[in-house]
N, CA, C and O atoms as a MOPAC input file, in Angstrom:
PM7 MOZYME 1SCF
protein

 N     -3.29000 1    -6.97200 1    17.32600 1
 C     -3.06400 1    -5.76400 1    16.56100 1
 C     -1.77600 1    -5.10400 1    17.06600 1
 O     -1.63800 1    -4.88900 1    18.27000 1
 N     -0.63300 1    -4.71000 1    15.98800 1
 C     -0.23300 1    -4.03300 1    16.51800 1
 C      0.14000 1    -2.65900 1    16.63300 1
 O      0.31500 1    -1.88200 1    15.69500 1
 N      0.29200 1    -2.31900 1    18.35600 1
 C      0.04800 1    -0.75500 1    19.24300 1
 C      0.44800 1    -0.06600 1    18.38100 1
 O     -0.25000 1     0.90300 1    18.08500 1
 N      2.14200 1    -0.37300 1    17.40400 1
 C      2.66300 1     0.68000 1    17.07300 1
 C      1.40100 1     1.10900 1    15.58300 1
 O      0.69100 1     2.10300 1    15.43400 1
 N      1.48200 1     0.53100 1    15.17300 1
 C      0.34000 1     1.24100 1    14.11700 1
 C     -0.62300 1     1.45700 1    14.35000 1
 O     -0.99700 1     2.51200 1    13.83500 1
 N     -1.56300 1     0.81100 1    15.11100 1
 C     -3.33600 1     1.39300 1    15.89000 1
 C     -2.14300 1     3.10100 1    16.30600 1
 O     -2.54100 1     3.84600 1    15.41100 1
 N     -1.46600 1     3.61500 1    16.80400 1
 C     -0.53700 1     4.53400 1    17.13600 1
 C     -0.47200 1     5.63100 1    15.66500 1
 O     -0.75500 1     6.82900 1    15.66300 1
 N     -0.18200 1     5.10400 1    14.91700 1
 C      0.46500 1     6.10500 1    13.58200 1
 C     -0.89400 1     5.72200 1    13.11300 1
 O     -0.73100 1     6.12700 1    11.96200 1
 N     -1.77100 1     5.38700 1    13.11000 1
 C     -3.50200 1     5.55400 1    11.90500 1
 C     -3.52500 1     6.65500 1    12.86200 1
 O     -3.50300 1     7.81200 1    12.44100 1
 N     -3.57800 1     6.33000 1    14.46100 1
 C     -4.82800 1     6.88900 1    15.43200 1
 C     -4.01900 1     9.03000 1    15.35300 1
 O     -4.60000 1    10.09900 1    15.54200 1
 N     -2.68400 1     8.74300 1    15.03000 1
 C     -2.04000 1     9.79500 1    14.76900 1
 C     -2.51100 1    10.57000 1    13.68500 1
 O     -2.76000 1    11.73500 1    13.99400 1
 N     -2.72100 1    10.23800 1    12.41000 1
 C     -3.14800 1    10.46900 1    11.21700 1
 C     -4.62800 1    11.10900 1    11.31900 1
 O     -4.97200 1    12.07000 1    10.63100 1
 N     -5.29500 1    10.59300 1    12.07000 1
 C     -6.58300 1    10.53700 1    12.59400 1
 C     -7.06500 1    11.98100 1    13.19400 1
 O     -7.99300 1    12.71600 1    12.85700 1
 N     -6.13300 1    12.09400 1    14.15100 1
 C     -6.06000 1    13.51700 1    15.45400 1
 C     -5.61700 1    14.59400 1    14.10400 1
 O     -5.73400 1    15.74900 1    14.51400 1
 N     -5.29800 1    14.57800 1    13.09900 1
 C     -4.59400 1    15.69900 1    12.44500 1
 C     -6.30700 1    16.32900 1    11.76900 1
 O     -6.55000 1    17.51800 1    11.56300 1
 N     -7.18100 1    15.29900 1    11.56100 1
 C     -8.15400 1    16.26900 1    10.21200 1
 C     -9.05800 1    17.08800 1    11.55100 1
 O     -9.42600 1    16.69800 1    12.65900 1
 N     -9.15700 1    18.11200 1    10.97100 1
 C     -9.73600 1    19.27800 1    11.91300 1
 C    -10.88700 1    19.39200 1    11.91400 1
 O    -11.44200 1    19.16300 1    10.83900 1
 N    -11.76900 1    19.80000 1    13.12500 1
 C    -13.05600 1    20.00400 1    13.00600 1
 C    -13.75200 1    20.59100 1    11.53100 1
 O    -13.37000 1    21.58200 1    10.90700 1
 N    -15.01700 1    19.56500 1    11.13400 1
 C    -15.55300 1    20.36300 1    10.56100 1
 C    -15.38300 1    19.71400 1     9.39100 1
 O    -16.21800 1    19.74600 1     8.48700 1
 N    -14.20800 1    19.03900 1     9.33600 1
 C    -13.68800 1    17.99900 1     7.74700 1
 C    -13.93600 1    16.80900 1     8.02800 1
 O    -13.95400 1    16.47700 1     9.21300 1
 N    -14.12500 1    16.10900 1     7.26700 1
 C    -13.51200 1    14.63700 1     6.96200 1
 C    -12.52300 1    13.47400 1     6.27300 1
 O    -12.09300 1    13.69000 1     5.14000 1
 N    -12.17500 1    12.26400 1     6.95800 1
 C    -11.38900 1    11.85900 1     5.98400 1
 C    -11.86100 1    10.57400 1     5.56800 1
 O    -12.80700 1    10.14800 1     6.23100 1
 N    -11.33000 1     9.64900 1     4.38300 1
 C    -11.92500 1     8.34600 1     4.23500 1
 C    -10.95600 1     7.16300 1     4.60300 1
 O     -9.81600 1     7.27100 1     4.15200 1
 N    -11.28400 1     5.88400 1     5.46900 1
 C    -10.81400 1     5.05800 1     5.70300 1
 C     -8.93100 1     5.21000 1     4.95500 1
 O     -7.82400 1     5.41900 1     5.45000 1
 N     -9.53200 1     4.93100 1     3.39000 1
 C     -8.54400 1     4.88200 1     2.26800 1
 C     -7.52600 1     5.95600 1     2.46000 1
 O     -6.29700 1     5.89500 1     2.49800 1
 N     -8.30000 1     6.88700 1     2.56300 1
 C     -7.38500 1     8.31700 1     2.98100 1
 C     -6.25100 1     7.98100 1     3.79700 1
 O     -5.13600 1     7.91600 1     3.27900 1
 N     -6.44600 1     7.73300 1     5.17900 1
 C     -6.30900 1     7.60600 1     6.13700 1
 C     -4.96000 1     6.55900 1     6.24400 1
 O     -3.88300 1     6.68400 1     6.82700 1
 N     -5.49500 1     5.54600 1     5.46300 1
 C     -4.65800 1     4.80500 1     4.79300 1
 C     -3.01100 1     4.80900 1     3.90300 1
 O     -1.92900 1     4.24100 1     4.05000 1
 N     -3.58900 1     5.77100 1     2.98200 1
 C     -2.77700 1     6.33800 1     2.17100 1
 C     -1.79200 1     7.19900 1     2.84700 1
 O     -0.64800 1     7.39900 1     2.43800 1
 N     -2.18100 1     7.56500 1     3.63100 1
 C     -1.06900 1     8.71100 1     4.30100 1
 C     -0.20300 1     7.96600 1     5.46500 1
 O      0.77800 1     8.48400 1     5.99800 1
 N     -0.71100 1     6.67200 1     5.77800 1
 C      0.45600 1     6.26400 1     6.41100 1
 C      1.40500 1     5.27600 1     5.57500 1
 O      2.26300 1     4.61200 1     6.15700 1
 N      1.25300 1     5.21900 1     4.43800 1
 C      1.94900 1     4.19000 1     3.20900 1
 C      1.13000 1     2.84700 1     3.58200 1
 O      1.74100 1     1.77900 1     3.61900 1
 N     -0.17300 1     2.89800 1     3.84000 1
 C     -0.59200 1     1.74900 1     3.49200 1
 C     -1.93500 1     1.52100 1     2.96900 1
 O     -3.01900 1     1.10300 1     3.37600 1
 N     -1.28500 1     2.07700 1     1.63800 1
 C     -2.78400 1     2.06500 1     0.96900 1
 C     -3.71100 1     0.84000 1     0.34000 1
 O     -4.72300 1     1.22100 1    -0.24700 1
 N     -3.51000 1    -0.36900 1     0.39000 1
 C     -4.58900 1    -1.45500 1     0.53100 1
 C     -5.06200 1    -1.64000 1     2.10800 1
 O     -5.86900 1    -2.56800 1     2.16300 1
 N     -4.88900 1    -1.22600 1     3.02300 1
 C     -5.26600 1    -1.23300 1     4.56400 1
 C     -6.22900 1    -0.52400 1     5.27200 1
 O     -6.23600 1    -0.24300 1     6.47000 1
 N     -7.24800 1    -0.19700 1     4.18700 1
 C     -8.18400 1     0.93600 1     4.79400 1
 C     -9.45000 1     0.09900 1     5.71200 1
 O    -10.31000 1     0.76900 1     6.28300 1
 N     -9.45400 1    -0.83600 1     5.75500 1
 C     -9.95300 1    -1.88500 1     6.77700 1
 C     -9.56800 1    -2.07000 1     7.77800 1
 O    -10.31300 1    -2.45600 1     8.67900 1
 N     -7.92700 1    -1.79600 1     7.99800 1
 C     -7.43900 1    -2.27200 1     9.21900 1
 C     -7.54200 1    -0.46400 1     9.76400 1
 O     -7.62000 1    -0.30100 1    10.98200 1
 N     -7.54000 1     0.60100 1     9.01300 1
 C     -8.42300 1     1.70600 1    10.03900 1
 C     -9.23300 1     1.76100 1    10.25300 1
 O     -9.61000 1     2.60600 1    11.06600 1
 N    -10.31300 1     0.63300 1     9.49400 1
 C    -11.66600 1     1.14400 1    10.57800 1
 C    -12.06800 1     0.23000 1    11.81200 1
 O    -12.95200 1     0.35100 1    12.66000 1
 N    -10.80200 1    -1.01100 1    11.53200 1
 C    -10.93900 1    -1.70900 1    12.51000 1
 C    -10.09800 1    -0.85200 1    13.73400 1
 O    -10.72400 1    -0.87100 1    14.79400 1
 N     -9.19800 1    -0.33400 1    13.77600 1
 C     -8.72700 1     0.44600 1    14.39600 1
 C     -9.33000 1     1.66400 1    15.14400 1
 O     -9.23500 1     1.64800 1    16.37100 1
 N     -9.91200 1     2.66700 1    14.57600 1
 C    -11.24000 1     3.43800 1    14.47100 1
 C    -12.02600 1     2.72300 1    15.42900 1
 O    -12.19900 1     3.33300 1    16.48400 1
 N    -12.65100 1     1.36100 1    15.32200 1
 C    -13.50100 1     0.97700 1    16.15700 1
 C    -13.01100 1     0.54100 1    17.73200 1
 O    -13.82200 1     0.50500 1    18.65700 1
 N    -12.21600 1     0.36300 1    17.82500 1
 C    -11.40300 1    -0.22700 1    18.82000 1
 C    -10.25800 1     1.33200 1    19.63000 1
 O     -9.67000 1     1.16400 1    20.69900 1
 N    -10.19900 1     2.35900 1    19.03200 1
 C     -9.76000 1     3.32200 1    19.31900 1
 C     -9.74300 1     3.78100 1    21.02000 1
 O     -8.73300 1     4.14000 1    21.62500 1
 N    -11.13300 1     3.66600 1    21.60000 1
 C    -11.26700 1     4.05500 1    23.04900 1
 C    -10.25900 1     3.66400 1    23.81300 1
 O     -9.78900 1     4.31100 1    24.74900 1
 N     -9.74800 1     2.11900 1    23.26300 1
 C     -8.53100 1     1.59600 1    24.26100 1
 C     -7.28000 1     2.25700 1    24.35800 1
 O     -6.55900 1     2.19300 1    25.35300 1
 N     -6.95100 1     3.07200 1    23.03500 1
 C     -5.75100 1     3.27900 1    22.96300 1
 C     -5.72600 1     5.19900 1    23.10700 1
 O     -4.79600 1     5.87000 1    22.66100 1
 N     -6.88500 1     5.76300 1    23.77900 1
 C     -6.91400 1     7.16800 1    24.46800 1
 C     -8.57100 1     7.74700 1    23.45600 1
 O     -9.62700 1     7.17800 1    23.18000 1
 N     -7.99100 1     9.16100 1    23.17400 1
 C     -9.55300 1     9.72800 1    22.97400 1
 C     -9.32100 1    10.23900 1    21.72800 1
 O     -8.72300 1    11.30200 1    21.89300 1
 N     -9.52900 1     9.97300 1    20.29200 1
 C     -9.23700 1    10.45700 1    18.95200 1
 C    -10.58200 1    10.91200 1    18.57500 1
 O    -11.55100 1    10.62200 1    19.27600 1
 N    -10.70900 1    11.73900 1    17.30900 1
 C    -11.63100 1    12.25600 1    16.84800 1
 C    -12.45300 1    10.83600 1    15.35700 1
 O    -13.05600 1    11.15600 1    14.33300 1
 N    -12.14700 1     9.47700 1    15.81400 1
 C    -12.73800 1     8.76600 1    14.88300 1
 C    -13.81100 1     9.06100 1    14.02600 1
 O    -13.99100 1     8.60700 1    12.89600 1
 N    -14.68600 1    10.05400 1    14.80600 1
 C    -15.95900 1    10.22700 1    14.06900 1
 C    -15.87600 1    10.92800 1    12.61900 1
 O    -16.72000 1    10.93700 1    11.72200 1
 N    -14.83300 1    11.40300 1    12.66100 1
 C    -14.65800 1    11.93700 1    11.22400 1
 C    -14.04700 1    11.51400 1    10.62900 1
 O    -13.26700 1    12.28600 1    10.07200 1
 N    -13.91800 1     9.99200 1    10.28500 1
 C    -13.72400 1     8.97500 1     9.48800 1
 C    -14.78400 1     8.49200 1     9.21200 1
 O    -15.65900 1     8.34600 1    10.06500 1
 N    -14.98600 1     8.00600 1     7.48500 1
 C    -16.26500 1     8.10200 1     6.94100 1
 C    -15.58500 1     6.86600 1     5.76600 1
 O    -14.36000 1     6.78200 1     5.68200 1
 N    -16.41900 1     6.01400 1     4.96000 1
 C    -16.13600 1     5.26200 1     4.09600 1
 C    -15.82800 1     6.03200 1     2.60500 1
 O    -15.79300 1     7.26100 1     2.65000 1
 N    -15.59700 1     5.35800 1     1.25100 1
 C    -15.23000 1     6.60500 1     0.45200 1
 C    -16.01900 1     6.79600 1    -0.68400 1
 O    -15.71200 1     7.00400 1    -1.85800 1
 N    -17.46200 1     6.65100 1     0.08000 1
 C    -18.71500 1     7.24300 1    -0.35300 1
 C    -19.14900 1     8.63500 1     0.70000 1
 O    -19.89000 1     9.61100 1     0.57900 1
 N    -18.46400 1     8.23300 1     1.49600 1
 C    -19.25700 1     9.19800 1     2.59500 1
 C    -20.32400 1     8.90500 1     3.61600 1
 O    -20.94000 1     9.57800 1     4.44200 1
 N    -20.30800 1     7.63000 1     3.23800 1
 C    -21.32900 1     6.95400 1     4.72700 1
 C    -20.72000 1     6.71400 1     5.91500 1
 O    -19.79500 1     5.96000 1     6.22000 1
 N    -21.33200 1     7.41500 1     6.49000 1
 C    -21.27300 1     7.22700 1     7.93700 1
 C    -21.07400 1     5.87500 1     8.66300 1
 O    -21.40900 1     4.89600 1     7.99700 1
 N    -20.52100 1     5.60300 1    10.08100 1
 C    -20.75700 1     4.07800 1     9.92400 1
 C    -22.49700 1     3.42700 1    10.83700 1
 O    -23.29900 1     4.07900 1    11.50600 1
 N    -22.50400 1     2.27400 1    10.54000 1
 C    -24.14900 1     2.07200 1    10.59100 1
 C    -23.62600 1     1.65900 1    11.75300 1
 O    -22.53100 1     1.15300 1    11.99600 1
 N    -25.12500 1     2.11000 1    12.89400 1
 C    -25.02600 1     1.50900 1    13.62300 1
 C    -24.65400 1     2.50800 1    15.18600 1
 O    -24.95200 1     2.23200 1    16.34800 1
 N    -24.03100 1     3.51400 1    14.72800 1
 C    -23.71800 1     4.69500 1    15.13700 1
 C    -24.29600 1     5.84600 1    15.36500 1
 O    -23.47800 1     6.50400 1    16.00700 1
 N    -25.19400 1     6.42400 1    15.20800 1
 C    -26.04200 1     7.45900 1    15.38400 1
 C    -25.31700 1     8.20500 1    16.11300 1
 O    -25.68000 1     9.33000 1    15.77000 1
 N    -24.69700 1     8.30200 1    16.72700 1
 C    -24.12900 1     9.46200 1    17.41500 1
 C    -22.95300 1    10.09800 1    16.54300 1
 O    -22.49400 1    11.21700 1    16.76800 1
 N    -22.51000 1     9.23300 1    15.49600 1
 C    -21.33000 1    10.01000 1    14.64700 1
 C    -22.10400 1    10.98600 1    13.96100 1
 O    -21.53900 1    12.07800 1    13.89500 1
 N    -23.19800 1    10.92600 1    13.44400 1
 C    -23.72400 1    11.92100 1    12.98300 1
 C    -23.94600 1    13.54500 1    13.70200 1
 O    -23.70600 1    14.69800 1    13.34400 1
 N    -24.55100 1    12.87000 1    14.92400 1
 C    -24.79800 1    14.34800 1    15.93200 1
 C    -23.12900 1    14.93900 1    15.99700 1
 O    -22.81900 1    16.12000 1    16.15000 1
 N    -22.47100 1    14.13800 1    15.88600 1
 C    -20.95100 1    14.56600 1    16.29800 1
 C    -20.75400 1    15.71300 1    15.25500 1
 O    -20.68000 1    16.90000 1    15.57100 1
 N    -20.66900 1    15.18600 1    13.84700 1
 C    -20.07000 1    15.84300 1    12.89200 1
 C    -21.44300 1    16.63600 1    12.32500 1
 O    -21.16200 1    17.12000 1    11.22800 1
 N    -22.70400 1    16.90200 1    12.66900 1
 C    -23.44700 1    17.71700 1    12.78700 1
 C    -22.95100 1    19.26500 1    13.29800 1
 O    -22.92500 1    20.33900 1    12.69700 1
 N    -22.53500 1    18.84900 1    14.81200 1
 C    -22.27600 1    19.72900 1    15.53600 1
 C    -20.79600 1    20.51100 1    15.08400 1
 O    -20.69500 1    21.73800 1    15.11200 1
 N    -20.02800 1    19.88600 1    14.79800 1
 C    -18.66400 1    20.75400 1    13.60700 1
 C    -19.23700 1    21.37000 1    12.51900 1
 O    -18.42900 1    22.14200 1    12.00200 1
 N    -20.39500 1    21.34300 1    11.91000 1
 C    -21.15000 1    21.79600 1    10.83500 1
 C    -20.24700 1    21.28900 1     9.63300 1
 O    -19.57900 1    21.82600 1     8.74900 1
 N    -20.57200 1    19.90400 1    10.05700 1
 C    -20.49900 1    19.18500 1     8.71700 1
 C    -21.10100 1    18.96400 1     7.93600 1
 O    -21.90700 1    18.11400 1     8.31600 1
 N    -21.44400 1    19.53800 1     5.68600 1
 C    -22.48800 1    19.60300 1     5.62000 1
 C    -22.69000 1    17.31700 1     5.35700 1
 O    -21.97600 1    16.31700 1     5.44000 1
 N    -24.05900 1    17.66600 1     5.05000 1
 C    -24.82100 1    15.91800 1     4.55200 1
 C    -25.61900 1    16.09700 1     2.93300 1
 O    -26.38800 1    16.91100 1     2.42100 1
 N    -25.02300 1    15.00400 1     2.57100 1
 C    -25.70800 1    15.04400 1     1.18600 1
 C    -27.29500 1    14.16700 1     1.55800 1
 O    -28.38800 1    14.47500 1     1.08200 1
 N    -27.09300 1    13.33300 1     2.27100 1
 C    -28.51100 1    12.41300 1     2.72800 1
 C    -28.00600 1    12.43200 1     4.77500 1
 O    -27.13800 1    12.81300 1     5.56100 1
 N    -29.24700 1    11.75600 1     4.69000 1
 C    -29.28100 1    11.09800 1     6.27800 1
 C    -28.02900 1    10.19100 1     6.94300 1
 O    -27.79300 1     9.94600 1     8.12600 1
 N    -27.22000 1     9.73200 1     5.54600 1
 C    -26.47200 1     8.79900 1     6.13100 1
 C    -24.88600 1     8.88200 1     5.41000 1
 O    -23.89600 1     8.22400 1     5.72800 1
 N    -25.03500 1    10.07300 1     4.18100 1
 C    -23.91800 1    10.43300 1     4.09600 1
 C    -23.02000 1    11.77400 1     4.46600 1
 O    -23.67300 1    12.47300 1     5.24000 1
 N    -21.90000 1    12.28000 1     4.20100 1
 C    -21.79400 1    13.04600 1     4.53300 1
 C    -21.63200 1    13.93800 1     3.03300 1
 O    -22.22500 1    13.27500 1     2.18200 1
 N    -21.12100 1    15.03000 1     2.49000 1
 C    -20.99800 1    15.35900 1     1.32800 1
 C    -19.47700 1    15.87800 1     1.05700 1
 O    -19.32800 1    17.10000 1     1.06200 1
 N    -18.37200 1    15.08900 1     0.82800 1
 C    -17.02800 1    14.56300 1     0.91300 1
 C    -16.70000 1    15.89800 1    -0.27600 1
 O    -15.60400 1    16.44000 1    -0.13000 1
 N    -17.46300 1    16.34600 1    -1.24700 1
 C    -17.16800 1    17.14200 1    -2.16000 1
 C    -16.74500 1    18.42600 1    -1.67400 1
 O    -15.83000 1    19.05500 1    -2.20600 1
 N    -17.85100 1    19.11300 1     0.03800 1
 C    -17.16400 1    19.71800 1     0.81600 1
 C    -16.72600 1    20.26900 1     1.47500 1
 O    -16.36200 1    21.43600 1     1.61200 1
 N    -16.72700 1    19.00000 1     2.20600 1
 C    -16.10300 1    18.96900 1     3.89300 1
 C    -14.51100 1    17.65100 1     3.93600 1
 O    -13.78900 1    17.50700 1     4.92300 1
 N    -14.37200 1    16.98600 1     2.77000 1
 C    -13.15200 1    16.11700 1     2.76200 1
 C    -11.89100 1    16.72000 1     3.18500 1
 O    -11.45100 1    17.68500 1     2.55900 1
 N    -11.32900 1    16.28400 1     4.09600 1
 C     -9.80000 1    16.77300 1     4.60800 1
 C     -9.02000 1    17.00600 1     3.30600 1
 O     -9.28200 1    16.32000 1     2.31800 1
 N     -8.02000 1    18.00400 1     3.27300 1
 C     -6.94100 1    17.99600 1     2.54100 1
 C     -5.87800 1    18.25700 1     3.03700 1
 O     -5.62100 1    19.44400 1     3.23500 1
 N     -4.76300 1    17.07500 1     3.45700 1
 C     -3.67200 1    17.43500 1     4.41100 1
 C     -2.88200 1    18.38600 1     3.63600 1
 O     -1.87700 1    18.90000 1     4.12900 1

């Protein structure tokens, strides 16, 4: 992978503020690479290596959470993020708007 872009997603990333969310695609889009919203969540997942980002508020672009994770939820609980279900979040609104 390369640093310099895990760098400019993980940048993109640190900008949405407590309390919001953004989607993979999003995330994507704002660094000009909008078919690549895979390579942020592969990024996203792998994040710890490259320092301490707020990943958890990256969400798919339904609003599901990622599986497997249970703690992203308590995370963006605790920002009072609202939830449409158990496993989504409700993107209508809490979605970032840079």
């Amino acid at each position: 992978m390369d640093e310099s872009l895990a760098y400019e997603i993980l940048s993109a990333v640190e900008e949405i503020p407590p309390g919001c969310v953004a989607t993979y695609g999003q995330i994507a889009r704002l660094i000009g690479r909008e078919r690549n919203a895979r390579l942020v969540g592969r990024v996203c997942r792998y994040s710890q290596f490259f320092g301490s980002y707020p990943c958890h508020r990256v969400v798919d672009h339904s609003g599901r959470l990622v599986p497997g994770w249970p703690e992203q939820r308590d995370l963006l609980l605790g920002e009072g993020v609202p939830f449409r279900d158990a496993s989504h979040v409700d993107l209508s609104r809490c979605r970032w708007q840079p």
